[in-house]
C-alpha positions as a Markdown table, in Angstrom:
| # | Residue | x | y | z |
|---|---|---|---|---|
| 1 | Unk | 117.3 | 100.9 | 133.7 |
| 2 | Unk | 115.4 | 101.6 | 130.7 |
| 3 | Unk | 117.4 | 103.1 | 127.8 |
| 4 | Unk | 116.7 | 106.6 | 126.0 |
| 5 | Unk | 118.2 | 105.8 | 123.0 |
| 6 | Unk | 116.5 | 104.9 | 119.8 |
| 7 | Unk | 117.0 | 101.7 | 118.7 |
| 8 | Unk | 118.9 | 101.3 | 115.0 |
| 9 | Unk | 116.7 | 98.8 | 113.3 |
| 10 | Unk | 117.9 | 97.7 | 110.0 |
| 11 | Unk | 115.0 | 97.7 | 107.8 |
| 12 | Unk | 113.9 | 93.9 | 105.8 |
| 13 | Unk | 115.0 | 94.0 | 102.5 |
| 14 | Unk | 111.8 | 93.2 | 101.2 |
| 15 | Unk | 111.0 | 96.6 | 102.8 |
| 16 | Unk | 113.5 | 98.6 | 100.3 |
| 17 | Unk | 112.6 | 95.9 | 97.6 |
| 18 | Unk | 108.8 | 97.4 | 97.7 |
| 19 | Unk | 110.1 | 100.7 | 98.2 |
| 20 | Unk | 112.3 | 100.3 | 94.9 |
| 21 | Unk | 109.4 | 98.7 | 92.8 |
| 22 | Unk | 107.0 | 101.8 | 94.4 |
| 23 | Unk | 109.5 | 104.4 | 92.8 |
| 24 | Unk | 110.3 | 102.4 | 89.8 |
| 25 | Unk | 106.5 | 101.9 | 89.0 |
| 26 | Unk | 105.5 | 105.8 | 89.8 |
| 27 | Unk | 108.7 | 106.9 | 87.7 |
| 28 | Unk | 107.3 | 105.3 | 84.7 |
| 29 | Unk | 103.6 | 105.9 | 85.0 |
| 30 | Unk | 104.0 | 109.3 | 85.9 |
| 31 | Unk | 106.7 | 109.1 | 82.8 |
| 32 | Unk | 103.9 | 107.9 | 80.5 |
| 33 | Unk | 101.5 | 110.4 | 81.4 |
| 34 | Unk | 103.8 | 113.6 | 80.7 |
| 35 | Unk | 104.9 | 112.3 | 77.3 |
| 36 | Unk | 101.2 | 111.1 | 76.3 |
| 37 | Unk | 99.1 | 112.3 | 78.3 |
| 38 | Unk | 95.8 | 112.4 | 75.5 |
| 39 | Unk | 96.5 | 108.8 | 74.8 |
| 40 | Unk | 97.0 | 107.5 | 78.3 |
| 41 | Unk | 93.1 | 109.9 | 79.2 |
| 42 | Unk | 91.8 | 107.8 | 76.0 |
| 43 | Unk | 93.5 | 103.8 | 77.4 |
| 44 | Unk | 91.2 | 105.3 | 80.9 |
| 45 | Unk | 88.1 | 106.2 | 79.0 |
| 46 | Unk | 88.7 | 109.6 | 78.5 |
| 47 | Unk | 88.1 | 111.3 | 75.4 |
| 48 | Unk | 90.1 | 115.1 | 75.3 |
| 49 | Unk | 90.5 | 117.1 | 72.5 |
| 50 | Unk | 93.6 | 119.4 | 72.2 |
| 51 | Unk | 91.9 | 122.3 | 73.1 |
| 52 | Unk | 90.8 | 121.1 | 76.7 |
| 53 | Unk | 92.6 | 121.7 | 79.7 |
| 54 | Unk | 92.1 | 117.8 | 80.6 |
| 55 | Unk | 96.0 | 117.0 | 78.8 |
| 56 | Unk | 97.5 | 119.9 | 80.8 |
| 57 | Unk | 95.9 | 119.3 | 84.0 |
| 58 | Unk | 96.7 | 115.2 | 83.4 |
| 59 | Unk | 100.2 | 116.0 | 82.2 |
| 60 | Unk | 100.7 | 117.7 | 85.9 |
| 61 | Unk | 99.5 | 115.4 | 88.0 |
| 62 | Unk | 101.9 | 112.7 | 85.8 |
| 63 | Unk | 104.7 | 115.2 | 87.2 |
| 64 | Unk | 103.4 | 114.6 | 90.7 |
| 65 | Unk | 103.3 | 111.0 | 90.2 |
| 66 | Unk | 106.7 | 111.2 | 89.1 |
| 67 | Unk | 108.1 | 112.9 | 91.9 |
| 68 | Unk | 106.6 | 110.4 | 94.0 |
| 69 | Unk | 108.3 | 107.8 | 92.7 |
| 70 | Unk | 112.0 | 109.5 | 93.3 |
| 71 | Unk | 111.0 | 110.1 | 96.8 |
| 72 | Unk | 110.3 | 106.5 | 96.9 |
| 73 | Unk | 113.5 | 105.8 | 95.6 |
| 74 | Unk | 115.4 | 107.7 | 98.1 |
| 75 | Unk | 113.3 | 106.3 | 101.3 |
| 76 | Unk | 114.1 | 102.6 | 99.9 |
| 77 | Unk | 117.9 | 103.4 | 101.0 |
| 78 | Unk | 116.5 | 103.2 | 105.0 |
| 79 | Unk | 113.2 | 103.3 | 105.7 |
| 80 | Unk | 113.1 | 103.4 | 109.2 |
| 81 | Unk | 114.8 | 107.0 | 108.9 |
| 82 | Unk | 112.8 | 107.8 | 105.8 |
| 83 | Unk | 109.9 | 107.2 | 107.2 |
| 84 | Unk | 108.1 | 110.8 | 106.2 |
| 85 | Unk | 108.5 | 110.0 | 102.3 |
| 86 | Unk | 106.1 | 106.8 | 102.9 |
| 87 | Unk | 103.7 | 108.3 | 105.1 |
| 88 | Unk | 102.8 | 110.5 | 102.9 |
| 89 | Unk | 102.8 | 108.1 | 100.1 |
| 90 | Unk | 100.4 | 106.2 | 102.3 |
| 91 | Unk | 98.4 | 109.0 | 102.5 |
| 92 | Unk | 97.9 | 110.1 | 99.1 |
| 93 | Unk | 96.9 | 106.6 | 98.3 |
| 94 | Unk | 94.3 | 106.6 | 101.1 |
| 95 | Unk | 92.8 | 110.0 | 99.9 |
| 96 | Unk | 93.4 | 109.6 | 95.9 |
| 97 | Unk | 90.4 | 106.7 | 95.9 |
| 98 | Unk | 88.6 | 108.5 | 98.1 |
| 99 | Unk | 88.0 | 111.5 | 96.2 |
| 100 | Unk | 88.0 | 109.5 | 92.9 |
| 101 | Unk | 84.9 | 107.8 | 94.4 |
| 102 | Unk | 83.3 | 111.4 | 95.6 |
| 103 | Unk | 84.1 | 112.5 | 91.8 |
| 104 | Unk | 82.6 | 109.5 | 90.5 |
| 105 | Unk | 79.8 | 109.2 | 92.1 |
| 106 | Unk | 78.6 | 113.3 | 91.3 |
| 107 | Unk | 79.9 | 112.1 | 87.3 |
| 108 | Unk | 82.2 | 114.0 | 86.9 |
| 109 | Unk | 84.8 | 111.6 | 86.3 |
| 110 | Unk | 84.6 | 107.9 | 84.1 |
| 111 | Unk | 84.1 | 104.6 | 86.6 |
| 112 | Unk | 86.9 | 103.4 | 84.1 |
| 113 | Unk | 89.6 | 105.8 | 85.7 |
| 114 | Unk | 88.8 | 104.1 | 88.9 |
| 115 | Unk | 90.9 | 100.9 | 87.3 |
| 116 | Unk | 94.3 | 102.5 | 88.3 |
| 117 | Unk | 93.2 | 102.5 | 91.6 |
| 118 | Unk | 94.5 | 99.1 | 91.9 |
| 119 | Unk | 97.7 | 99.1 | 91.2 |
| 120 | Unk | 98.0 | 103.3 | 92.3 |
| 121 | Unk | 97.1 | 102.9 | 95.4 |
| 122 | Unk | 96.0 | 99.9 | 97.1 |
| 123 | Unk | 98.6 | 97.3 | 96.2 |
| 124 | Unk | 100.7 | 99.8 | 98.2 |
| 125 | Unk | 98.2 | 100.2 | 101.8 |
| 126 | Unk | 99.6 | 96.7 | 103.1 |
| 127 | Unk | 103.4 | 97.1 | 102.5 |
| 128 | Unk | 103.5 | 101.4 | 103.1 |
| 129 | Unk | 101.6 | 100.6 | 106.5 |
| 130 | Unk | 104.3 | 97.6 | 107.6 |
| 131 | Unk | 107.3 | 99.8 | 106.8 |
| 132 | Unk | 105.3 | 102.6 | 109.0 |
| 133 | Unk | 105.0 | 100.1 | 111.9 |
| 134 | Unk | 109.0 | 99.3 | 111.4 |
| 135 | Unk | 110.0 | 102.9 | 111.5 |
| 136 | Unk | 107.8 | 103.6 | 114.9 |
| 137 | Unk | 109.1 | 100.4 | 116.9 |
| 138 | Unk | 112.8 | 101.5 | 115.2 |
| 139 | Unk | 112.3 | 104.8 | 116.9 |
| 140 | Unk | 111.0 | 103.9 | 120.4 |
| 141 | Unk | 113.8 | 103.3 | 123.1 |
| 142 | Unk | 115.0 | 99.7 | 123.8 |
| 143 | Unk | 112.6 | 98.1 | 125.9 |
| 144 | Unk | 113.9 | 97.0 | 129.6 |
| 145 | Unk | 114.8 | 93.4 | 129.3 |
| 146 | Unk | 115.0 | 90.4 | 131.9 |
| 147 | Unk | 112.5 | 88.5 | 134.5 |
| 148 | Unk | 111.1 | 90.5 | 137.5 |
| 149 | Unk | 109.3 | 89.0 | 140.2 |
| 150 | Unk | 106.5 | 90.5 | 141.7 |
| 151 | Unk | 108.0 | 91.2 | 145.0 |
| 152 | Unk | 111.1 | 93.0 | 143.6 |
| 153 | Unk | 108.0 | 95.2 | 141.9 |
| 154 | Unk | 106.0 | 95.5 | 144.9 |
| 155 | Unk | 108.9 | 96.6 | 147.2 |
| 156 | Unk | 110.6 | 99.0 | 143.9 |
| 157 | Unk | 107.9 | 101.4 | 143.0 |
| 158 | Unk | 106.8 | 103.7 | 145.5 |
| 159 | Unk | 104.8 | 106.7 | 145.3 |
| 160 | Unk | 105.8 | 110.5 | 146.3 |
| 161 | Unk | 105.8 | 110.0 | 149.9 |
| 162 | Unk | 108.1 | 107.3 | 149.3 |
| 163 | Unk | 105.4 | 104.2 | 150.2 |
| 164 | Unk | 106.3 | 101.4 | 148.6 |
| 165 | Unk | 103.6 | 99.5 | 146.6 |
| 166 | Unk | 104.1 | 96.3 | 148.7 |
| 167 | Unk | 103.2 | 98.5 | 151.8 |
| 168 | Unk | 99.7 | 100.1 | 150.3 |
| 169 | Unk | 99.0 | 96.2 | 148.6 |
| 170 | Unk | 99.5 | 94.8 | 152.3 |
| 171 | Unk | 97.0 | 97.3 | 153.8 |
| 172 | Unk | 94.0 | 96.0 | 151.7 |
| 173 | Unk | 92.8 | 94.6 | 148.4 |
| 174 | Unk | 94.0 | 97.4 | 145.6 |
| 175 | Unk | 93.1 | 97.4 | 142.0 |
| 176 | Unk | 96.2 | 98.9 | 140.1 |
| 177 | Unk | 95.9 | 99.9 | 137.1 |
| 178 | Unk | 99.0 | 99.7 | 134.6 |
| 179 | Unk | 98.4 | 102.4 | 131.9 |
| 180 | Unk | 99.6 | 102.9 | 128.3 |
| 181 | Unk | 101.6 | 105.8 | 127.6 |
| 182 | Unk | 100.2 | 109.1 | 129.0 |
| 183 | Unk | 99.5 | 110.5 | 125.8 |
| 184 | Unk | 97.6 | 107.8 | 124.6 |
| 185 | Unk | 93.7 | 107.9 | 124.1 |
| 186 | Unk | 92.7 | 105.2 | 125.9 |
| 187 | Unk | 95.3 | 105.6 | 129.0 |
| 188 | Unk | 93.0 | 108.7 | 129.3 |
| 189 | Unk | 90.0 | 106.6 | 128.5 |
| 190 | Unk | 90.5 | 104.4 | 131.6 |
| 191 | Unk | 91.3 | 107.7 | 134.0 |
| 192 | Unk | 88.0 | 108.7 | 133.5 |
| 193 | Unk | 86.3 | 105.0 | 133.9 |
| 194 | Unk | 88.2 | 104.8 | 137.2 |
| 195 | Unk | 87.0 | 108.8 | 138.3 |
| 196 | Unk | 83.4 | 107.7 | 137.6 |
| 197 | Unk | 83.9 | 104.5 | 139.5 |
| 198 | Unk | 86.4 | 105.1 | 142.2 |
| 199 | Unk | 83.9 | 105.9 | 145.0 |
| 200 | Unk | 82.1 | 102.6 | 144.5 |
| 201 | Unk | 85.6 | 100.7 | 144.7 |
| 202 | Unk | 86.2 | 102.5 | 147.9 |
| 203 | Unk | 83.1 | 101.4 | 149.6 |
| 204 | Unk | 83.6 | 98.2 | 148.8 |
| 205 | Unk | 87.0 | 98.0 | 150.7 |
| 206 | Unk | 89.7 | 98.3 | 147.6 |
| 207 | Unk | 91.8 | 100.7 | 147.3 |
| 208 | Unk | 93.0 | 102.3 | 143.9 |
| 209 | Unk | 96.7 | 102.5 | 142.5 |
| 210 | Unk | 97.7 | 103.5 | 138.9 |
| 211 | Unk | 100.9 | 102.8 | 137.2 |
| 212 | Unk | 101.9 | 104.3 | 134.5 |
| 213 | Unk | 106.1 | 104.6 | 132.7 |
| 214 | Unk | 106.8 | 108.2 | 133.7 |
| 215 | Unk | 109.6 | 109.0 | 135.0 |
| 216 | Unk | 107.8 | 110.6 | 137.7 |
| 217 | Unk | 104.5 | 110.2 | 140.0 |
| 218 | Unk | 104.1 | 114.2 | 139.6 |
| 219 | Unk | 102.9 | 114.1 | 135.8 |
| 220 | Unk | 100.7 | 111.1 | 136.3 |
| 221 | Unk | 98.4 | 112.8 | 139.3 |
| 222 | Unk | 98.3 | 116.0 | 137.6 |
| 223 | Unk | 96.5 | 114.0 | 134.1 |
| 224 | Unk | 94.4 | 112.4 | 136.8 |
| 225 | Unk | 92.9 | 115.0 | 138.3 |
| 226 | Unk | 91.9 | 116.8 | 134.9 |
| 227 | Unk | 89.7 | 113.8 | 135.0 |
| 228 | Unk | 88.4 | 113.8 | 138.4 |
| 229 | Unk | 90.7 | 111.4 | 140.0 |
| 230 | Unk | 92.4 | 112.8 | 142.5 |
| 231 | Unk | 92.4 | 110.0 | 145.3 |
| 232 | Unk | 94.1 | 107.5 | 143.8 |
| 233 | Unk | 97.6 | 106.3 | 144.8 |
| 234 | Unk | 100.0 | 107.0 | 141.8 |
| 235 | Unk | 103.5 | 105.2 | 141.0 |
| 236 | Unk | 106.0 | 106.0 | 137.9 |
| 237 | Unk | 107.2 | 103.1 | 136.4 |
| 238 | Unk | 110.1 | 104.1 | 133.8 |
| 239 | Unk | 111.9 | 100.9 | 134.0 |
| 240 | Unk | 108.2 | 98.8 | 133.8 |
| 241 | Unk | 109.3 | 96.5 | 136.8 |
| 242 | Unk | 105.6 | 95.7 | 137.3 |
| 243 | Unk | 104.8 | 95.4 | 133.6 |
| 244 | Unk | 107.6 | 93.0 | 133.4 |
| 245 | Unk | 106.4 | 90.9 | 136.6 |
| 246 | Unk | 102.8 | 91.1 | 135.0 |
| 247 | Unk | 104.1 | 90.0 | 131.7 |
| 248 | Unk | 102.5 | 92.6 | 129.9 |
| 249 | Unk | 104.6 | 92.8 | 126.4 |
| 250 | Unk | 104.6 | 95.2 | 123.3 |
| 251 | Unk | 101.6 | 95.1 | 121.3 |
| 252 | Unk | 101.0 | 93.4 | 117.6 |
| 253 | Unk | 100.0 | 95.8 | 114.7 |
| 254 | Unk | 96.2 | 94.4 | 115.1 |
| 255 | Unk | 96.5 | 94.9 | 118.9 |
| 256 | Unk | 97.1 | 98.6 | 118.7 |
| 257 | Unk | 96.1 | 100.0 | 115.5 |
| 258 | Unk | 93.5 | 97.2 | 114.2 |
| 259 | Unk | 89.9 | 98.0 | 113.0 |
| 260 | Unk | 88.5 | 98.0 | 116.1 |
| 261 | Unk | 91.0 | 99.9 | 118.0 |
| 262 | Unk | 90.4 | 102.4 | 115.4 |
| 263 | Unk | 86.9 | 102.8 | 115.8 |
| 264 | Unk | 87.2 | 102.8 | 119.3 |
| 265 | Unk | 89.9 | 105.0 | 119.5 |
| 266 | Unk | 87.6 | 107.5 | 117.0 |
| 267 | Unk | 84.6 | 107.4 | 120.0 |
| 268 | Unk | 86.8 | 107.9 | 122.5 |
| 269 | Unk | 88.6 | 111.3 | 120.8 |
| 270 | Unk | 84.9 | 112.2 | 120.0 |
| 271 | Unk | 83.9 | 111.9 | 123.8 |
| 272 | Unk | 86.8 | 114.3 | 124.9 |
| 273 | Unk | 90.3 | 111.9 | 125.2 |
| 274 | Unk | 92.3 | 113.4 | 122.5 |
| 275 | Unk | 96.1 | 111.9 | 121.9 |
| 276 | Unk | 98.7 | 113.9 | 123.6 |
| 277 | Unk | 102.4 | 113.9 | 123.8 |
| 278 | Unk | 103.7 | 110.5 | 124.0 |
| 279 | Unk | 105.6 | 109.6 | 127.2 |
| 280 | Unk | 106.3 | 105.9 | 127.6 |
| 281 | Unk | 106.6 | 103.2 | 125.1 |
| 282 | Unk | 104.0 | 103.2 | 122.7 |
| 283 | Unk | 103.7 | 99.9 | 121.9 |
| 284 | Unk | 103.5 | 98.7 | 125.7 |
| 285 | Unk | 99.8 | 97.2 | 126.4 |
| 286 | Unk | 98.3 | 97.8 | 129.6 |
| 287 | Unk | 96.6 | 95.6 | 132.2 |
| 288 | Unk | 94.5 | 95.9 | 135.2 |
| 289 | Unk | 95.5 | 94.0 | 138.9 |
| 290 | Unk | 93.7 | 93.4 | 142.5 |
| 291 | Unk | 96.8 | 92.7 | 144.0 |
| 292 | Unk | 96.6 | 91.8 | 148.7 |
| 293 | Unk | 99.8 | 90.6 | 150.2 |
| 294 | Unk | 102.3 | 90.0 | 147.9 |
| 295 | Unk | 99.7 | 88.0 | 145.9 |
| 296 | Unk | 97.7 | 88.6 | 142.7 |
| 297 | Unk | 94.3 | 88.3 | 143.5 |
| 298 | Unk | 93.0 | 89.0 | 140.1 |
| 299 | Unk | 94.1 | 89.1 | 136.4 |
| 300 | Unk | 92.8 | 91.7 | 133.8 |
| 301 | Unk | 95.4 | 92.1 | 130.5 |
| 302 | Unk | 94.2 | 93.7 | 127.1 |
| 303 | Unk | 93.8 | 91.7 | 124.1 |
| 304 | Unk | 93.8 | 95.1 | 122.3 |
| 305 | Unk | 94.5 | 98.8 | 123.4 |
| 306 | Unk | 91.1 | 99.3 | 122.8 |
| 307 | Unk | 89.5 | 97.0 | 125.4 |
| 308 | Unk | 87.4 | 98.8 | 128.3 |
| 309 | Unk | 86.7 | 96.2 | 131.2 |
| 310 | Unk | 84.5 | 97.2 | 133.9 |
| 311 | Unk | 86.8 | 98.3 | 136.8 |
| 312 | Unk | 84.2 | 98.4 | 139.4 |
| 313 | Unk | 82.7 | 95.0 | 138.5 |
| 314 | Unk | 86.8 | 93.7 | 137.7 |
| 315 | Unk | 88.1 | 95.1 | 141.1 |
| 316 | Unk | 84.9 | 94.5 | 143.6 |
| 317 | Unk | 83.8 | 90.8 | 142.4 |
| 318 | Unk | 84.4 | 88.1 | 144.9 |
| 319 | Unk | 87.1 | 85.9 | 144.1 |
């Protein structure tokens, strides 16, 4: 069965080492600022006289800086748990450069100031983001372990009439589609793909089954049909007994948050498949199957999260 506990995932050290330097380095810049902040404005290429609000207005955002840096310090004792302290690190560093570009660009900052950005911000993106990935596959339950053949699939999941998948695989040629989690963009994605294509699969003599890790078929029909699907056959797969006899695995950092699953992921929230409420591993990649007889007829598994084969074309070619 699959467990519903967190898993306890002792952080690298080289995790809490970053962490560390991140606190130690914002503790003394923001340090330097607040004690001197007209000299530090002049080493940048900014010239303030006492009488402008620039020393005031620096001397704060030193204080932020500062503050920062304790945080920092107290998420390097377990990141994993800590995780809030970076994100928002992560964040500020993502959004400090862009609006020191925006203010640069209208002039109304010095192109010089932009030479902290370096060592402010993006000497952190690579490191902040890694820790990030720990602390979400340190959250997620323990993933089912051990080999499962595809008959002891076929003959354990069953829809909610109690029909085995063996039973509507034997009947005909079916496409089943193993989904993400049900909150993910792109599980809702490939709902729609298969609504818009389902009738032409029919015709051609294959039926449709989707799989996804709820813990029941109920949830998974009712996401469905908000996008038109409402013939398919639908089986909950908590313990991933098919996506373990597929040998679909947990996806790589590139694999699920890369550049191009980004993008993708953008156009797809843009055209109306928003993130929901994560049920399911999130780190599980999905995979598409024409399975007759006991036998797999056909092979379809993501490189990325993002990838959007055609169904129709994947589920109807002649093999």
């Amino acid at each position: 069965m699959a467990s519903d506990t967190p898993r306890t995932t002792l952080a690298p050290a080289w995790m809490r080492r970053w962490l560390v330097a991140a606190g130690a380095y914002n503790l003394v810049w923001g340090a330097a600022i607040v004690l001197a902040p007209i000299w530090t404005l002049k080493a940048l290429g900014v010239s303030p006289s006492n009488t402008e609000l620039w020393p005031q207005l620096w001397a704060c955002i030193g204080m932020i800086v500062g503050v920062y840096g304790l945080g920092y310090m107290i998420a390097a004792r377990d990141p994993a748990r800590r995780w809030p302290i970076v994100l928002v690190g992560l964040l500020g560093k993502i959004f400090g450069p862009i609006g020191f570009l925006d203010a640069a660009t209208r002039g109304q900052l010095p192109w010089s100031m932009g030479m902290t950005i370096l060592t402010n911000d993006l000497l952190w993106w690579i490191p902040f983001s890694m820790i990030l990935w720990h602390a979400a596959k340190a959250a997620q339950p323990s993933p089912p372990t051990g080999t499962v053949t595809l008959d002891t699939a076929l003959d354990g999941l069953r829809d909610d009439q109690g029909r085995t998948l063996r039973a509507l695989t034997d009947e005909r040629q079916t496409l089943v589609v193993l989904l993400r989690h049900s909150g993910c963009t792109f599980c809702k994605q490939t709902l729609s793909d298969l609504a818009r294509q389902q009738a032409d699969i029919e015709r051609a003599g294959v039926g449709t089954a989707v799989v996804g890790m709820t813990a029941s078929s109920e949830g998974l029909r009712s996401l469905g049909e908000r996008y038109g699907l409402a013939s398919a056959v639908w089986f909950a797969d908590p313990d991933r007994l098919l996506y373990r006899a597929m040998e679909l695995g947990r996806g790589s950092f590139l694999q699920l948050l890369g550049p191009r699953v980004w993008f993708a992921g953008v156009l797809a929230a843009l055209r109306g498949h928003g993130i929901g409420k994560l049920e399911g591993d999130g780190f599980q990649m999905p995979g598409a199957f024409v399975i007759h007889r006991g036998r797999v007829v056909r092979a379809y598994r993501h490189a990325t999260a993002a990838d959007r084969p055609d169904l129709k074309e994947f589920a109807c070619s002649i093999s």
